[in-house]
Phi, psi and omega in degrees: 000135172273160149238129171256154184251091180254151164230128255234086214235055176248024180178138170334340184298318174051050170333112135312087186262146177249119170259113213257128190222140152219145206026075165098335191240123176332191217152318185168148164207147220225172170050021157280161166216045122186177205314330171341278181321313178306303167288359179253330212277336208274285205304346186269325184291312166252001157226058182339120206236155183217096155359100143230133176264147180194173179236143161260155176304161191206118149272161188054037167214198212258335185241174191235306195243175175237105204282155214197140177242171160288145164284011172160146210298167214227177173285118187343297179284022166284324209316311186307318171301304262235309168307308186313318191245020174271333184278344164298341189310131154239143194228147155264151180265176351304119186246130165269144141332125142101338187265146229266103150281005179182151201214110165079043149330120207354065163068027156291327183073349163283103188289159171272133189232160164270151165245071097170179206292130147234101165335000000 
């Protein structure tokens, strides 16, 4: 049996959770104080998942890059793929809030989207 130490960033509270793992499966969490915690301690401890934003080249406006997310957080040890193969992109504007420059960014099932409208 393992025991972890997690803190906990799903809510202002910022729980210090103790997480009990044997052979691989979550067992018990302890020190949340509310349900969040319970539920954020299984999935960071085995398969972490993460948001990411970076900015891309952007022609034909008025700015050079265009800043851009995941459509929904993608597995941790992705991120590094996900950069390698975002950073050659280039977009011409007009680019909307939300529309998909790239689709299933390194075998993620996570699209690349702009965060926000550029003319």
């Amino acid at each position: 049996m393992a025991e972890h130490i997690l803190t906990c960033i799903l809510c202002p509270l910022s729980c210090t959770l103790t997480v009990k793992e044997v052979d691989g499966k979550v067992t018990e969490v302890t020190g949340h104080n509310c349900k969040l915690g319970k539920e954020y301690a299984p999935q960071e401890l085995l398969r972490p998942l993460r948001m990411v934003t970076s900015t891309v080249k952007l022609q034909g406006a008025a700015i050079s890059r265009l800043p851009v997310k995941t459509s929904h957080p993608i597995p941790k040890e992705k991120i590094f793929d996900f950069m390698q193969e975002i950073a050659p992109l280039i977009v011409n504007s007009p680019v909307v809030s939300g529309q998909v420059i790239k689709k299933n960014i390194a075998g993620s099932d996570a699209d690349l989207v702009a965060a926000r409208s550029i003319p």
